[in-house]
DSSP file (Angstrom, degrees, kcal/mol; ACC not computed):
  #  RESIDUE AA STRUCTURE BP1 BP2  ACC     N-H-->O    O-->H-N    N-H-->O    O-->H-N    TCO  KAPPA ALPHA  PHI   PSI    X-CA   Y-CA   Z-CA
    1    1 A X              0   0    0      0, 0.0     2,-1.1     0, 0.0     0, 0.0   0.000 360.0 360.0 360.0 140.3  -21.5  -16.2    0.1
    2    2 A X        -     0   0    0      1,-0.1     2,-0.3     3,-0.0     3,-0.1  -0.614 360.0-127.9 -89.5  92.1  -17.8  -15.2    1.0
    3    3 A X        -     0   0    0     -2,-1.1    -1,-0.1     1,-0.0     0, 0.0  -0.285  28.8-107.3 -70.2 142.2  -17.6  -11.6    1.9
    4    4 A X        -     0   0    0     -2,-0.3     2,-0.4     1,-0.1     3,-0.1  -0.100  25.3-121.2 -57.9 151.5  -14.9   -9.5   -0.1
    5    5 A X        -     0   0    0      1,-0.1    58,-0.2    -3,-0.1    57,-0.2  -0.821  38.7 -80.9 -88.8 126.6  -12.2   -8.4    1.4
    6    6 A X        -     0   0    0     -2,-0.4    57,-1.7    55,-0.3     2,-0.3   0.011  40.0-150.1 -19.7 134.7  -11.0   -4.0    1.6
    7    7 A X  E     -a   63   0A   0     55,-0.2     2,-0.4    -3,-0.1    57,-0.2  -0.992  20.1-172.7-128.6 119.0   -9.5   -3.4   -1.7
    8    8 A X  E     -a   64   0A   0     55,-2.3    57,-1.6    -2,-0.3     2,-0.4  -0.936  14.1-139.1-118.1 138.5   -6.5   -0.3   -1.0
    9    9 A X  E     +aB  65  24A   0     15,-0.8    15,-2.1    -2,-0.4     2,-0.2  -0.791  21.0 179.0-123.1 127.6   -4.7    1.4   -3.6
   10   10 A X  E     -aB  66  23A   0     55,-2.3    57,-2.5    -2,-0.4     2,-0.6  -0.822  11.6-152.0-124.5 165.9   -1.0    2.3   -3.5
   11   11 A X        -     0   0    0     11,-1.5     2,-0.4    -2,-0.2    57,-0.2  -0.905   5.0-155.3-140.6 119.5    1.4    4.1   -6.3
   12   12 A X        -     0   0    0     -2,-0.6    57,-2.6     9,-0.2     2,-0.3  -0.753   8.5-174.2-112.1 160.7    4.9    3.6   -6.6
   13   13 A X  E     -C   20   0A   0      7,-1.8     7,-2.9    -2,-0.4     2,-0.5  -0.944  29.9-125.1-133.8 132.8    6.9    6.2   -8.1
   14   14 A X  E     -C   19   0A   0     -2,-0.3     2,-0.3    55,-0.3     5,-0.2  -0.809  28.9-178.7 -91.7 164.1   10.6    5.0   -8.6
   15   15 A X        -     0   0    0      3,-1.2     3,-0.4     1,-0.7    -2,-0.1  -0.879  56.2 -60.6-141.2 100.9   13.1    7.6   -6.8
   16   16 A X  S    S-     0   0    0      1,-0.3    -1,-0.7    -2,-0.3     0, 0.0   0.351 122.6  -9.7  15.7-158.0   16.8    6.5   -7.4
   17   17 A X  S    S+     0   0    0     -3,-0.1    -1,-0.3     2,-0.1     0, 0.0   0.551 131.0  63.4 -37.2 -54.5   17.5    3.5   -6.1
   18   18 A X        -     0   0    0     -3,-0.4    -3,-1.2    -4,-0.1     2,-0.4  -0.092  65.5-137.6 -52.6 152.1   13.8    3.2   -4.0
   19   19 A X  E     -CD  14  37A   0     18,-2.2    18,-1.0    -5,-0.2     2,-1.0  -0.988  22.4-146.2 -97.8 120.6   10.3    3.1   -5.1
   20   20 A X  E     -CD  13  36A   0     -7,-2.9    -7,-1.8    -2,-0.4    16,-0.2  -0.885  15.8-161.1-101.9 132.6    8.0    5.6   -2.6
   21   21 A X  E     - D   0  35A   0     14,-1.5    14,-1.2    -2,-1.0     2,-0.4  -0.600   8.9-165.0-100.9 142.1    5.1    4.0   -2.4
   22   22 A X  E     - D   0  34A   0     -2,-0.2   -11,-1.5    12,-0.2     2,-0.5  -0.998   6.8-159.3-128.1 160.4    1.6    6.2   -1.1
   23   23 A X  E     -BD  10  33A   0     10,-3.4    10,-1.9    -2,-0.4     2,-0.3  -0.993  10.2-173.9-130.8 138.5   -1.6    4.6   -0.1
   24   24 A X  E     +BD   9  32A   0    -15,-2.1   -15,-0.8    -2,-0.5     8,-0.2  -0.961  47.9  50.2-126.4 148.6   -4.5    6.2   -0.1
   25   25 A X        +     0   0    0      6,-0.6     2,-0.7    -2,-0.3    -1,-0.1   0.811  62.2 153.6  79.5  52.4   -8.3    5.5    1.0
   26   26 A X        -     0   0    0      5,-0.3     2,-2.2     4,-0.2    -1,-0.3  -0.896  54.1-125.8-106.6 123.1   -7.5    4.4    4.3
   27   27 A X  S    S+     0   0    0     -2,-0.7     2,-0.1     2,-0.0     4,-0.1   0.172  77.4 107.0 -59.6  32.9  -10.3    5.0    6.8
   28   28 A X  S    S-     0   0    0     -2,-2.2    -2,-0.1     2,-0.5    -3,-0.1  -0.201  84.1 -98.0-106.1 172.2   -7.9    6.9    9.0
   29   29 A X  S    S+     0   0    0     -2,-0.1     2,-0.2     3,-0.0    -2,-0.0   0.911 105.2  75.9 -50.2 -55.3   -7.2   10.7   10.1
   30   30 A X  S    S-     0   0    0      1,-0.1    -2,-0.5     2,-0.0    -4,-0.2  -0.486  77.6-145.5 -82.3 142.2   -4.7   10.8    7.8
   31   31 A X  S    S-     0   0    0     -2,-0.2    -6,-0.6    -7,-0.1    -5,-0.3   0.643  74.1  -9.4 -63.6 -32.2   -5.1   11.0    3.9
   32   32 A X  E     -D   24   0A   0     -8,-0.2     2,-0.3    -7,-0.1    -8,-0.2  -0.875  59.4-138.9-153.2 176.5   -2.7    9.2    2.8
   33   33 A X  E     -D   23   0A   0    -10,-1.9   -10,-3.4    -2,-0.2     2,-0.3  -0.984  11.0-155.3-161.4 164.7    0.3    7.4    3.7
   34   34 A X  E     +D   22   0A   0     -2,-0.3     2,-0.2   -12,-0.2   -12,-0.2  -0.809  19.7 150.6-134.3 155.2    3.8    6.9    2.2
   35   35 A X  E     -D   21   0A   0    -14,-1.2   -14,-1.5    -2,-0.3     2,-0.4  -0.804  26.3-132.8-158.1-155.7    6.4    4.4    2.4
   36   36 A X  E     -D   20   0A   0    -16,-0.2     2,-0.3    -2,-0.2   -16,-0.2  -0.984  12.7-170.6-159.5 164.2    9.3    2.9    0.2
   37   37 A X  E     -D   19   0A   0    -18,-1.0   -18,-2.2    -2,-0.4     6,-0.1  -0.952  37.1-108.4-151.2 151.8   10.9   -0.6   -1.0
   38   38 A X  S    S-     0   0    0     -2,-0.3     2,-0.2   -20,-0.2    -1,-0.0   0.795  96.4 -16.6 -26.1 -55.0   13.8   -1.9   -2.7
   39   39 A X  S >> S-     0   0    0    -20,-0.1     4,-1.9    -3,-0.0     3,-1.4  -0.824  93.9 -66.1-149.9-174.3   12.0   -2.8   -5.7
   40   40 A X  T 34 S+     0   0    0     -2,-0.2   -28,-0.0     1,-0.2     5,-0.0   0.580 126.7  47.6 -72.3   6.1    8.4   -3.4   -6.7
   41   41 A X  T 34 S+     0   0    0      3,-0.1    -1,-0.2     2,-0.1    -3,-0.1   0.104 106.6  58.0-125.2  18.2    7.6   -6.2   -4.9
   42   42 A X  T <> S+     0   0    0     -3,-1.4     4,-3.1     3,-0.1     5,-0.2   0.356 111.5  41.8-117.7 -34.4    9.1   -4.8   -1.5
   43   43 A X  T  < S+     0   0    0     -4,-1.9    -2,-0.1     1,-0.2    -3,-0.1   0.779 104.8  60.5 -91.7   6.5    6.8   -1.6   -1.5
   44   44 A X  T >> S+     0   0    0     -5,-0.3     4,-3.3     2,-0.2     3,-2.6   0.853 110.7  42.9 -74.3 -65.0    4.3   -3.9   -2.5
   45   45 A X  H 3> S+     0   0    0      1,-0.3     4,-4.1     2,-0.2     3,-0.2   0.918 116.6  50.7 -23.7 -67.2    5.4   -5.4    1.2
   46   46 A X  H 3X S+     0   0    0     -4,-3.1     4,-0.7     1,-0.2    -1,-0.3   0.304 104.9  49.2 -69.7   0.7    5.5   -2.2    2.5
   47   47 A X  H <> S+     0   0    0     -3,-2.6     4,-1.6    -5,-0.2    -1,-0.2   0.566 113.7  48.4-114.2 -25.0    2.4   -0.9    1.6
   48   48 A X  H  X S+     0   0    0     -4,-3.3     4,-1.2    -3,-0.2    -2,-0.2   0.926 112.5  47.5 -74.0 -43.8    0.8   -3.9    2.9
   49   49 A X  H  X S+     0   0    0     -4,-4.1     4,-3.7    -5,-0.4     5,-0.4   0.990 110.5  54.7 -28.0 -75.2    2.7   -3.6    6.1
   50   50 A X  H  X S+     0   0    0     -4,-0.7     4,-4.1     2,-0.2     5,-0.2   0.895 116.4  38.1 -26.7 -68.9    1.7    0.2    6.1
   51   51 A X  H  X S+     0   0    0     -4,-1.6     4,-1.4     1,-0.3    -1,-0.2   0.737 108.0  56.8 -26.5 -89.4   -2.1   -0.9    5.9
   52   52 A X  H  X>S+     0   0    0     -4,-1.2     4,-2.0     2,-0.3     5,-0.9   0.545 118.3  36.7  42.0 -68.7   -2.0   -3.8    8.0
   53   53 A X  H ><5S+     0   0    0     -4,-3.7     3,-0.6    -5,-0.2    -1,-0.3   0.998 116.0  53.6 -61.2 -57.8   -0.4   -1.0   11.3
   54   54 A X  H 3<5S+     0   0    0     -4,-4.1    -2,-0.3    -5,-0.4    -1,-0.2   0.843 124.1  25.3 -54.4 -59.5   -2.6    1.9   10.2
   55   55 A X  H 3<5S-     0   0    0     -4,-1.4    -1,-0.3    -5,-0.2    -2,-0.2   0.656 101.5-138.7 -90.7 -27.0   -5.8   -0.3   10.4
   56   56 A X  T <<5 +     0   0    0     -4,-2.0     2,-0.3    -3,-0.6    -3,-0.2   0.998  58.7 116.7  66.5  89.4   -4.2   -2.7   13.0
   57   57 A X  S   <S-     0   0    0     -5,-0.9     2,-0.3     0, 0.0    -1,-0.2  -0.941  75.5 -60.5-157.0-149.7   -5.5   -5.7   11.6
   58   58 A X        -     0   0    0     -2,-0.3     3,-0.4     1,-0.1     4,-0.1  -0.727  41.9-128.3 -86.9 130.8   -4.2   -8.9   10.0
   59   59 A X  S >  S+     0   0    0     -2,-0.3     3,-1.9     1,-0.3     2,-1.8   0.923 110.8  47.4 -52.2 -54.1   -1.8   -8.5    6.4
   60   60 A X  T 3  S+     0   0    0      1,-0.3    -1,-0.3    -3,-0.1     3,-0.1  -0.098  88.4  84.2 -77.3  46.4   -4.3  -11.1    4.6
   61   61 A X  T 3  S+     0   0    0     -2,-1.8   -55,-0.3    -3,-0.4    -1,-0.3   0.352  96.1  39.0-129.4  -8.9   -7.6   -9.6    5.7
   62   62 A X  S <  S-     0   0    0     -3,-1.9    -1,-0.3   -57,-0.2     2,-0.2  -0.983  78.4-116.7-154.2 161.1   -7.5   -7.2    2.9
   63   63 A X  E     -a    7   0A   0    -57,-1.7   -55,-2.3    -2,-0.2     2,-0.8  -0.602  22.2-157.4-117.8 130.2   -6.6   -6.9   -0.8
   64   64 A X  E     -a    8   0A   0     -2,-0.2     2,-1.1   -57,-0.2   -55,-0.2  -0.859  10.4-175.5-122.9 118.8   -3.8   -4.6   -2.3
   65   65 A X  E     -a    9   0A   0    -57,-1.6   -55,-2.3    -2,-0.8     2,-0.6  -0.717  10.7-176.6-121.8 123.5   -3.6   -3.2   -5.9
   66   66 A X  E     -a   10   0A   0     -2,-1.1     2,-0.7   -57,-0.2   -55,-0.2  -0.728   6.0-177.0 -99.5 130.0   -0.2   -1.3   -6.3
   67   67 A X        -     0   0    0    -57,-2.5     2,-0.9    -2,-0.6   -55,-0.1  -0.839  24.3-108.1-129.0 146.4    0.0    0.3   -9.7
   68   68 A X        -     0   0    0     -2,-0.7   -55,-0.2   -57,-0.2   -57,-0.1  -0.418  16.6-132.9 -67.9 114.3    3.2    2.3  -11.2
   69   69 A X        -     0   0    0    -57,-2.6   -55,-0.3    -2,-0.9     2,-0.2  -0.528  22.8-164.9 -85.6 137.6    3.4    6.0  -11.8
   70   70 A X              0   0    0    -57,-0.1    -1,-0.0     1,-0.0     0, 0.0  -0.583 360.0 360.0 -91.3 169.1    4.8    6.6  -15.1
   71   71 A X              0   0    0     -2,-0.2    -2,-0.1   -58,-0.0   -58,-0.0   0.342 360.0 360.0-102.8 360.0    6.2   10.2  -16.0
């Protein structure tokens, strides 16, 4: 059996031209963490990026579901 891969949960919120992205449940000091992209499929990037430093491991070692804050 294939063990699953960390599933981390971001929200992007657009802000004028940007989406800020936050990720949260990261086994870290920190509670969260924020970043931004172009559009939705760059902070999608960036939130894997984010992960990927914070945890220092490889982008495809874990699973990201980014969902959109509506107002």
């Amino acid at each position: 059996m294939t063990p699953t891969k960390p599933v981390y949960h971001a929200v992007a919120e657009k802000s004028g031209k940007w989406w800020e992205v936050t990720v949260t449940g990261l086994p870290t000091r920190e509670p969260c963490w924020h970043t931004q992209g172009k559009d939705l499929d760059d902070a999608l990037f960036m939130a894997r990026d984010v992960i990927a430093l914070m945890l220092d491991v490889d982008e495809d070692s874990f699973d990201v579901v980014m969902t959109e804050k509506t107002e």
